[in-house]
C-alpha positions as CSV (number, residue, x, y, z in Angstrom):
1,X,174.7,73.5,78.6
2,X,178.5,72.7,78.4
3,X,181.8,74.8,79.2
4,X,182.5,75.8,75.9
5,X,178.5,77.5,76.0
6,X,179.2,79.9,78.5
7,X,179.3,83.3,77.4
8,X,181.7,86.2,78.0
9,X,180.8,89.8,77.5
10,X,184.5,91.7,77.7
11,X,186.3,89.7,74.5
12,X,187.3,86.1,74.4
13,X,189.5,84.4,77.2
14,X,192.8,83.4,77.6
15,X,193.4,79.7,76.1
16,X,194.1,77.5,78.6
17,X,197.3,75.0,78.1
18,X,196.4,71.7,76.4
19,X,194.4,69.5,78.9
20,X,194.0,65.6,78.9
21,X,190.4,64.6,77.9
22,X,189.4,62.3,80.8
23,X,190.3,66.0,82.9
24,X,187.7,67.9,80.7
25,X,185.2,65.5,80.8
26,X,185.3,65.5,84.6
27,X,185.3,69.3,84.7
28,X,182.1,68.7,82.3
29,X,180.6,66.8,85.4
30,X,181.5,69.0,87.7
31,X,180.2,72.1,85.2
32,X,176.9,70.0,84.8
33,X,176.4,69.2,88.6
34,X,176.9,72.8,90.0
35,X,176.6,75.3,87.3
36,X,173.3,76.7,88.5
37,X,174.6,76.7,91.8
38,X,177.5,79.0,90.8
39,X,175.7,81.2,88.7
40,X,173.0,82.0,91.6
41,X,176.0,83.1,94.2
42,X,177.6,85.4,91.4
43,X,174.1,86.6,90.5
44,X,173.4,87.3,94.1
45,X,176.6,89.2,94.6
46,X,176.8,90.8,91.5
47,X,173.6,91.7,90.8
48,X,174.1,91.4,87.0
49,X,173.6,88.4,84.6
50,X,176.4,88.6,81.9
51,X,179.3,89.4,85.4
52,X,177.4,86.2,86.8
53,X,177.9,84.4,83.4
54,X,181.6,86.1,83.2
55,X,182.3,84.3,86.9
56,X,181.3,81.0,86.1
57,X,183.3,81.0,83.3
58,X,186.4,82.2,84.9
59,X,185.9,79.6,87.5
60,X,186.4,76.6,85.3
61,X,189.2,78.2,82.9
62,X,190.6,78.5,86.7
63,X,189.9,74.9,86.6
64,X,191.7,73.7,83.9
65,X,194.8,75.1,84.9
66,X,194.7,73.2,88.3
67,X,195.7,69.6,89.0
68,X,192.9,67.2,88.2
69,X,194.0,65.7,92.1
70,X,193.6,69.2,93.6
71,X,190.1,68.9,94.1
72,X,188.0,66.7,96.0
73,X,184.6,66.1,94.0
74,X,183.1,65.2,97.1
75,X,183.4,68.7,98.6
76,X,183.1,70.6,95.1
77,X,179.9,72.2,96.0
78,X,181.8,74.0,99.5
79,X,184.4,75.2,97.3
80,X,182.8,76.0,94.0
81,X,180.3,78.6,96.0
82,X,183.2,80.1,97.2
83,X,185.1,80.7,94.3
84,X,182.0,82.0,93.0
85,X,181.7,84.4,96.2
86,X,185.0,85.6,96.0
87,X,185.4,85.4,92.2
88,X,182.1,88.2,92.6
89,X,183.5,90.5,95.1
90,X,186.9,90.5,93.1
91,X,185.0,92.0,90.2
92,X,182.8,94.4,92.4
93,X,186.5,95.6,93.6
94,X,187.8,95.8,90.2
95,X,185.1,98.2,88.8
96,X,185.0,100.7,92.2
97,X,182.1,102.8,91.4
98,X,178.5,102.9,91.0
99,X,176.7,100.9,88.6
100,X,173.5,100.3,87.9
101,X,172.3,96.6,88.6
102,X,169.8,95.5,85.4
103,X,167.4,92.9,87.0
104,X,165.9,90.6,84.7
105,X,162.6,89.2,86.2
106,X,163.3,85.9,84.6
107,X,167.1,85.4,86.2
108,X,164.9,86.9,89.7
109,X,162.6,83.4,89.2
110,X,165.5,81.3,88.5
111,X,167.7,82.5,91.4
112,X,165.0,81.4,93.8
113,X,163.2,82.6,97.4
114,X,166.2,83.6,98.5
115,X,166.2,86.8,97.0
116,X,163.1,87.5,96.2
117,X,162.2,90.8,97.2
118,X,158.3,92.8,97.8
119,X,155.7,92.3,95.4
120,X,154.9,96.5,96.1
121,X,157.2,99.0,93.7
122,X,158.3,101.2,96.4
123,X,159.2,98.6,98.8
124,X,160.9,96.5,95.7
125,X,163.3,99.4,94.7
126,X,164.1,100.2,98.2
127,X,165.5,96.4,98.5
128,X,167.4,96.6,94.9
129,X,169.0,100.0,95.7
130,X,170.4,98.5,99.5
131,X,171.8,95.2,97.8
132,X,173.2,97.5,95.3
133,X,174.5,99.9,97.7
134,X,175.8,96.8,100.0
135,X,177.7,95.3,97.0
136,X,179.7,99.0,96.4
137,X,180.4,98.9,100.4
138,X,181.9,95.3,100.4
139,X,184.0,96.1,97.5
140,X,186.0,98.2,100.3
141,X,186.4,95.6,103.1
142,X,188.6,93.2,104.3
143,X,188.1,90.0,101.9
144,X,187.4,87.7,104.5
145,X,184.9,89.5,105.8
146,X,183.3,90.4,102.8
147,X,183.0,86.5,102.3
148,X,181.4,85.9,105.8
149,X,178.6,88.9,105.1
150,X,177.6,86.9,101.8
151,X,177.8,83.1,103.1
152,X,175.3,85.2,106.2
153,X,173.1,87.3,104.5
154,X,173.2,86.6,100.9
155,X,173.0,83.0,101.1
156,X,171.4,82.2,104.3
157,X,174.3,80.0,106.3
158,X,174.4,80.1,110.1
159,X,177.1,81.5,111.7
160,X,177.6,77.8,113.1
161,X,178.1,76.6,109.3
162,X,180.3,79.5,108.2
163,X,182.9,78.7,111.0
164,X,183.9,75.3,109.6
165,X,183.8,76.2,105.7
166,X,186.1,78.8,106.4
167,X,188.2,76.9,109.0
168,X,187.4,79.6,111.7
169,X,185.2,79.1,115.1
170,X,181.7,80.4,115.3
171,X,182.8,83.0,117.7
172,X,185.2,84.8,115.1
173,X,182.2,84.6,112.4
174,X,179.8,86.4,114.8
175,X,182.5,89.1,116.2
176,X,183.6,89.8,112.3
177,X,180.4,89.9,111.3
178,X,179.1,92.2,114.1
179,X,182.1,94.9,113.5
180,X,181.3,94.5,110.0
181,X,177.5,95.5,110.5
182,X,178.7,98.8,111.9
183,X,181.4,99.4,109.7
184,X,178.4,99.1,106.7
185,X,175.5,100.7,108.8
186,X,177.6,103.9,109.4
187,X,178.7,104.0,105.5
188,X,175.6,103.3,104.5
189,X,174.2,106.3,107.5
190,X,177.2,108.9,105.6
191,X,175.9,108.2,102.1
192,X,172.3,109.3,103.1
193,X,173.5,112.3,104.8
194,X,175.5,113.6,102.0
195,X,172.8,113.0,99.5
196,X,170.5,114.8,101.7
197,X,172.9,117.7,101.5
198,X,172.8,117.6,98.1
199,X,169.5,117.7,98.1
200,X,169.1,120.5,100.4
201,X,172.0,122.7,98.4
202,X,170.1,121.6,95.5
203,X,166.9,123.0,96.9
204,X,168.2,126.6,97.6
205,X,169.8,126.9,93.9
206,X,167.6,129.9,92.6
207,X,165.6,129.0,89.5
């Protein structure tokens, strides 16, 4: 798999400036060395494939506009999962409404224990529609935040290992993250109670 392979589903990108060929084949490296790791954080935010494909491709045409000095290989993997995080919520916040997440069993295997969910249906599709209904909420919060829930709960750091990536203390993780629970439990508590009215004014419609 090289750059050039990766596919984009909304038209073809912008053409990046002419770029010096030791610099691509770097980027190659760096493309070979952590694509599945980028494509797993934007699958887990996302949801989707082809946006998770669409992310990892905007990541490295961000790339090859930056100077080859401006990033330190040996850190890459820190900052290329969160480019990936933020490049993901930046597209949940473009789109702003519900979608439909299509999960292919296959990308599911590839993505690894880490989001696995139940072997039983009903237990299965309860899972999908929170993660799905988790993405929509974080669309609406403060970026930073939005990047602490998914380095928490979506892929599995301690609060003691957020701190430092993000160059804030472990208290600040664990108070943002605790107002940020709330904030989602009580959107999440308002969108069951108004589809439970609908369902109720639905009920009383005469047939």
């Amino acid at each position: 798999m090289t750059i050039a392979s990766v596919s984009m589903t909304e038209g073809p990108p912008a053409v990046p400036p002419a770029t010096p060929d030791a610099v691509v084949d770097g980027l190659q490296g760096l493309f070979e060395e952590h694509h599945r790791l980028i494509f797993h954080t934007a699958y887990r935010v996302t949801g989707n494939a082809s946006d998770a494909e669409d992310v990892l491709q905007t990541i490295f045409l961000r790339l090859l506009n930056r100077p080859p000095e401006s990033l330190d290989t040996a850190k890459a993997g820190g900052y290329l999962r969160r480019a990936a995080i933020n490049a993901s919520l930046d597209l949940l916040r473009s789109r702003k409404r519900s979608r439909l997440v299509a999960m292919d069993q296959q990308v599911l295997e590839e993505v690894g224990p880490s989001s696995a969910v139940e072997s039983d249906p009903a237990r299965r599709f309860a899972s999908l529609e929170l993660r799905d209904r988790l993405r929509r909420e974080l669309a609406n919060v403060n970026p930073r935040a939005a990047e602490m829930f998914v380095l928490r709960y979506f892929e599995g750091y301690r609060n003691s290992e957020i701190g430092p990536m993000l160059g804030t203390s472990r208290m600040t993780v664990a108070v943002t993250l605790h107002r940020l629970r709330k904030r989602l439990s009580a959107a999440l508590a308002e969108e069951d109670q108004d589809e439970q009215k609908d369902q109720e004014e639905t009920r009383r419609v005469p047939e």
